[in-house]
C-alpha positions in Angstrom: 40.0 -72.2 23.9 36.5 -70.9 22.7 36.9 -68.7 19.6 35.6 -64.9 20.5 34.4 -64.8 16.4 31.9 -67.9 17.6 30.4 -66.4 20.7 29.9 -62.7 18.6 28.0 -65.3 16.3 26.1 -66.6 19.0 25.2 -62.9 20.4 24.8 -61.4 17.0 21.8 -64.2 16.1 19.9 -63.8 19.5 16.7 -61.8 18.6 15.5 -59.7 21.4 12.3 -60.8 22.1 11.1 -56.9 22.6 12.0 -56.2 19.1 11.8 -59.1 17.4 14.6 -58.1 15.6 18.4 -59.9 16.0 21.2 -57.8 17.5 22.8 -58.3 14.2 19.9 -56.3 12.2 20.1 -53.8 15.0 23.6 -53.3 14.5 24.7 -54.3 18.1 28.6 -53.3 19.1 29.7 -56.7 20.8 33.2 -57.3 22.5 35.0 -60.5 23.6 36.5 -61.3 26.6 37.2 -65.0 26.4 39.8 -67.8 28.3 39.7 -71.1 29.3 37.6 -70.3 32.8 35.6 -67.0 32.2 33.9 -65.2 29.5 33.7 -61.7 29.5 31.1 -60.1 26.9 30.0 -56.5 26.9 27.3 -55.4 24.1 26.4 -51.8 23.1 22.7 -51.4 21.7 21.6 -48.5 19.4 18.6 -48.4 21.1 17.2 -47.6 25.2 16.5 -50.8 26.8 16.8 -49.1 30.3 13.9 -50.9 31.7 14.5 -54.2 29.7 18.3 -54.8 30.0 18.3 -56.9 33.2 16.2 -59.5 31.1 18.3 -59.4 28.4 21.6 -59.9 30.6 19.9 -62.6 32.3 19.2 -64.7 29.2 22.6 -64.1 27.5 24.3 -65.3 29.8 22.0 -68.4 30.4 22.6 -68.6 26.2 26.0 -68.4 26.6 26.5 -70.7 29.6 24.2 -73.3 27.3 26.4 -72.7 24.4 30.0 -72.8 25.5 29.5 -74.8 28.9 31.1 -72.4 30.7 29.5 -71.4 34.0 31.7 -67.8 34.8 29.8 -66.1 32.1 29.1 -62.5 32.2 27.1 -59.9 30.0 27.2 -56.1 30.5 24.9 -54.2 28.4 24.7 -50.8 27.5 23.2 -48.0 24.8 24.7 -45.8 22.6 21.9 -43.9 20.5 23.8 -42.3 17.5 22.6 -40.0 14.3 21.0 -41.4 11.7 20.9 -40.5 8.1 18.1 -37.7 6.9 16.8 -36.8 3.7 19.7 -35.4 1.4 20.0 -31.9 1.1 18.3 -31.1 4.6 20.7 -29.7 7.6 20.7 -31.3 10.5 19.1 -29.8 13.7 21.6 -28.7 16.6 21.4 -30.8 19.7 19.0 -33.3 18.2 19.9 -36.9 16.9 17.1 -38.2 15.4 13.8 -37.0 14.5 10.8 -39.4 14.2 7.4 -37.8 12.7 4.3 -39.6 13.7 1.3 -39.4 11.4 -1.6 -41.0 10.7 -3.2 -39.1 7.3 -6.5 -38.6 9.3 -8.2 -37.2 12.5 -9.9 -39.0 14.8 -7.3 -42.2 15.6 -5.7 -41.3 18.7 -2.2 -39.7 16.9 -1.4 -37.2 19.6 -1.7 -39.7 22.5 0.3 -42.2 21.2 3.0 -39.6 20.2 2.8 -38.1 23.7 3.1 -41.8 24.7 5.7 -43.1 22.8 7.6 -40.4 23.6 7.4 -40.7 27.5 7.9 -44.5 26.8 11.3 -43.7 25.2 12.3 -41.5 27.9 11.3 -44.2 30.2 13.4 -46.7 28.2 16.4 -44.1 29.4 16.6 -41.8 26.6 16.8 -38.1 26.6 13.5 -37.4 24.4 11.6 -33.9 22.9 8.2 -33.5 21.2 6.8 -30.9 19.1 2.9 -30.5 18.5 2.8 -29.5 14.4 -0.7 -29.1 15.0 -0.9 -25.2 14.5 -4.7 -25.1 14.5 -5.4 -27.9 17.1 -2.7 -27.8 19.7 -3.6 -30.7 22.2 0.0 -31.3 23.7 -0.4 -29.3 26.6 -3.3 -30.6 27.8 -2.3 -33.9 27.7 1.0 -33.3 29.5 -0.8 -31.3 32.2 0.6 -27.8 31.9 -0.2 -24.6 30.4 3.3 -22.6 31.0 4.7 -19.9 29.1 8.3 -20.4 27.6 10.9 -18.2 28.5 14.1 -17.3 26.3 17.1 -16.0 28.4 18.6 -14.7 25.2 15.3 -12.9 23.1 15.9 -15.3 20.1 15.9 -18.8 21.1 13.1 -20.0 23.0 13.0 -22.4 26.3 11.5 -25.8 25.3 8.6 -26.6 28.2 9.9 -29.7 30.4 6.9 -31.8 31.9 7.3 -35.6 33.1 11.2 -35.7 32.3 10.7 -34.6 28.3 11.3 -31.5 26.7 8.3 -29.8 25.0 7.0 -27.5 22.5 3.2 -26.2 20.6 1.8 -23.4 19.8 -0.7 -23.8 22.7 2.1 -23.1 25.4 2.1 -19.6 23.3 -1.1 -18.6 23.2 -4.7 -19.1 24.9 -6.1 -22.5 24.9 -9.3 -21.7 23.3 -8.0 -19.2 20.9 -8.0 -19.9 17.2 -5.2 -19.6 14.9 -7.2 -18.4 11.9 -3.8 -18.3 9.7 -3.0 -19.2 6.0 -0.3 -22.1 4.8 2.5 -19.6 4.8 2.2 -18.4 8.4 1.9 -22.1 9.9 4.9 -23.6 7.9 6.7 -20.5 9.6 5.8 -21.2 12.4 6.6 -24.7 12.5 10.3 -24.1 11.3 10.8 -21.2 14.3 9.3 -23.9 16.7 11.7 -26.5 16.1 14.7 -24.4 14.9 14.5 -21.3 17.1 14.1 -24.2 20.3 16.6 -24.5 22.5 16.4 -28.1 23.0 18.8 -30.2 25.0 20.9 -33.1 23.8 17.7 -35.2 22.5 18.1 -38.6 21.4 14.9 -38.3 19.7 12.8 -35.6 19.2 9.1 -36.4 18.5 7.1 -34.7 16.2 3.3 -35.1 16.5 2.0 -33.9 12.5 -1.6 -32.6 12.1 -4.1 -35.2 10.2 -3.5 -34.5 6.3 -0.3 -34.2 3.7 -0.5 -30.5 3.2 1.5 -27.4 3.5 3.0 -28.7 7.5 3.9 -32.4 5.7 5.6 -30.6 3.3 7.8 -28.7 5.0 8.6 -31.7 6.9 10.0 -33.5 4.3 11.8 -30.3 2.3 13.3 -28.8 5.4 13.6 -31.1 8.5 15.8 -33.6 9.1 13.7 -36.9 9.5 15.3 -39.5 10.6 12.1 -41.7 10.2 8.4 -41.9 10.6 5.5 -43.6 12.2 2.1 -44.3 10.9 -0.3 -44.6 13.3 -4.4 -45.8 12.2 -7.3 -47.6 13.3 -8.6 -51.0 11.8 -11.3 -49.2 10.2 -11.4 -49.1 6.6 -11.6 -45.3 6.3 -8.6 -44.9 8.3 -6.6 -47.1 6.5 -7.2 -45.5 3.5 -5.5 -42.2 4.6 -3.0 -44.2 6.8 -2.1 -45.3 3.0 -1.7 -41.9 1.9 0.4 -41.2 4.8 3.2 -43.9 4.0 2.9 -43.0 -0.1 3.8 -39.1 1.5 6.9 -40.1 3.2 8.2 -42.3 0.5 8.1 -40.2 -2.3 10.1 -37.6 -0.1 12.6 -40.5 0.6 11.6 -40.5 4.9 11.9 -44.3 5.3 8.6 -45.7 7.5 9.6 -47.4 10.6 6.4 -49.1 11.2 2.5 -48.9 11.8 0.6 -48.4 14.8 -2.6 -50.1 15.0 -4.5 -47.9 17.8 -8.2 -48.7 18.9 -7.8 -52.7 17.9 -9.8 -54.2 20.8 -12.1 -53.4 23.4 -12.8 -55.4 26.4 -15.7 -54.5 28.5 -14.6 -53.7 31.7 -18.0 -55.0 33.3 -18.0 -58.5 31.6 -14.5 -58.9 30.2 -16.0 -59.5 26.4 -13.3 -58.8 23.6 -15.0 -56.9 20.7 -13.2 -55.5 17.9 -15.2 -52.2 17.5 -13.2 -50.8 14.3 -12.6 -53.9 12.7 -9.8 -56.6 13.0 -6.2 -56.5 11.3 -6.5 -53.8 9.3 -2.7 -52.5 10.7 -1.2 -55.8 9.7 -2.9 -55.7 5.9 -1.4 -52.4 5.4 2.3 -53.5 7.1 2.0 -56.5 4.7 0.9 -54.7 1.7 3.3 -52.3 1.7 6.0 -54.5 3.1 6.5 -52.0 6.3 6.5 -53.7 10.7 3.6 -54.1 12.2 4.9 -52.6 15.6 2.2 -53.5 17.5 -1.6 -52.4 18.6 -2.5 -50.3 21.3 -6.6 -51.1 22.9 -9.8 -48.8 23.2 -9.6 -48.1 26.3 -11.2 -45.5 28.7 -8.2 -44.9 31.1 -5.8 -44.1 28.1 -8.6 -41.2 27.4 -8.7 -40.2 30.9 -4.8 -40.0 31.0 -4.8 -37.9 27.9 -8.0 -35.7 29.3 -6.4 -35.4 32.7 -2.5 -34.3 31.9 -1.3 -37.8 33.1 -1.0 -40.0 29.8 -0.9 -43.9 30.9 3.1 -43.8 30.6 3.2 -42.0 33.4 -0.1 -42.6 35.6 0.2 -46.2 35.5 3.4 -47.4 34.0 3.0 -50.7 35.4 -0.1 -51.6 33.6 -0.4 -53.8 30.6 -1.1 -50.7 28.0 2.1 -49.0 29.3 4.2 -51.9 28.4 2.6 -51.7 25.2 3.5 -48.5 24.5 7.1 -49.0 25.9 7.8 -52.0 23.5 6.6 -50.5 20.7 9.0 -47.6 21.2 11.5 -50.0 21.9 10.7 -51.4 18.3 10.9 -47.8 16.8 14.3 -47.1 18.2 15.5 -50.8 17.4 14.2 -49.8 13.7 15.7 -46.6 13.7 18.9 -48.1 14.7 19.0 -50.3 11.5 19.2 -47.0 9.3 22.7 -46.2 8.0 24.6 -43.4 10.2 25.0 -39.6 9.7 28.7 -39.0 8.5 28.0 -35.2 8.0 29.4 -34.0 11.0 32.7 -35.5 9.9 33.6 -34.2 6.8 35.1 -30.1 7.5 33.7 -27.5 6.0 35.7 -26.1 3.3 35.9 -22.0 3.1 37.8 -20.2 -0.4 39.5 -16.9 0.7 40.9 -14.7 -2.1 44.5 -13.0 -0.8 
């Protein structure tokens, strides 16, 4: 009889080909069910493959049928997205798992759509997802998820979160006019970051996705002292100039012990819609320089392309306007990537050790 210690091998060292990464980095949960006629196997990711699990059933078991010769083979799989360990010192954040902060150092490179992206791809990917805009004085999450509501609290102190295309949502711009400026000092805006996300009433997120204003100032800061990051995302352009604050980015979030889960090259490539040419407008492989010089996953590139604008412009990001398209599978893989990365990180054992109170008699 096959030994079940041999096939969790087998499954263990098959790299999902979404990730690139083995089930074994990722932490998979495998079980056994193994005689002479039939195997059983059921595996538990840390990570949403909703729209990707039929393909990865599907060549398991051809793996397994290939590496055991037996033809009754069957794979269940399934996702359990757990808490992951934050910096020390920081609580964590009722009802959320995991927080991931995307950044990118500098304006300009197309940070707020891929946030508001990646974050509908997760949610596509089957998990329940959240994003904050930390942009104080440039709100643009609104407008790119296509509504201007006002949030309601039921009971005066904690705030609604805004619920557009199946994600829970927060910014500043749902609270006041679109074209009115915040003209407020550092103090005021890390305040108001904190009651955004803490005074939220968000519902059981797997991940909550914070989209950070271009910089490593007073909002960064706060970040790293007072929320619970679970991990962050650079996100830059091949261009020289980006990279160098894409740098600055990375060097913010180690010194404050955040690990990076990857970079996001955005902008790589344009093709010309009239001819089909491929020109790389910004540059070429800037993203995978940095990823290797600072020994970080390239987690893939996203193209200069008009309808990923138009998406943003018009309240439909490509996600959701066209989620069969080749840039919405690029934008669903590399949040697959980001989860699988996340899920590498060592649990959160806070919420099992009791709290211990001293009364005096």
């Amino acid at each position: 009889m096959l030994n079940p210690s041999e096939i969790q091998k087998i499954i263990n060292d098959y790299q999902d080909p979404s990730t690139l990464m083995t089930f074994a980095q990722t932490k998979a949960k495998i079980k056994v069910d193994v005689n002479e006629q039939a195997l059983n196997v059921s595996v538990t990711l840390g990570y949403p493959t909703k729209a990707y699990a039929d393909v990865l059933q599907a060549e398991l078991v051809g793996l397994l049928q290939q590496q055991t010769g037996l033809s009754a083979v069957t794979v269940s799989i399934a996702t359990k997205i757990i808490k992951h360990k934050v910096q020390q010192g920081v609580p964590a954040l009722e009802n959320v798992k995991n927080i991931i902060a995307v950044a990118s150092g500098k304006g300009g490179v197309g940070k707020s759509t891929t946030s508001v992206n990646l974050a509908l791809a997760l949610a596509a990917e089957g998990a329940k997802v959240g994003i904050l805009d930390a942009d104080i004085y440039g709100p643009s999450q609104p407008r790119m998820l296509g509504t201007a509501q006002r949030p309601e609290s039921a009971d005066g102190k904690r705030i609604e979160p805004i619920e557009s295309f199946g994600i829970q949502c927060m910014s500043m711009g749902f609270l006041i006019e679109e074209e009115e400026p915040m003209i407020w000092r550092g103090p005021m805006v890390t305040q108001a970051l904190q009651q955004m996300l803490g005074d939220t009433n968000w519902t059981d997120l797997d991940y909550l996705v914070i989209d950070l204003p271009p910089g490593t100032g007073d909002i960064q800061l706060t970040l790293s002292q007072k929320v619970p990051v679970s991990g962050a995302v650079i996100v830059t352009t091949p261009q020289d100039i980006s990279l160098l604050d894409a740098r600055k980015a990375l060097k913010m979030f180690e010194k404050v012990n955040v690990p990076v889960l990857g970079i996001i090259e955005n902008m790589s490539t344009h093709i010309c819609t009239e001819c089909g040419h491929e020109e790389h407008i910004f540059g070429a492989g800037g993203g995978d320089k940095m990823a290797q010089q600072y020994n970080v996953d390239m987690l893939g590139d996203i193209p200069l392309d008009i309808k990923i604008r138009e998406g943003a412009d018009g309240g439909h990001p490509t996600v959701v306007s066209d989620p069969d398209s080749d840039i919405a599978m690029s934008y669903r893989t590399i949040a697959r990537r980001i989860a699988a990365h996340l899920a590498m990180k060592g649990k959160d054992f806070s919420a099992a050790f009791p709290n211990i109170v001293i009364k005096n008699d």
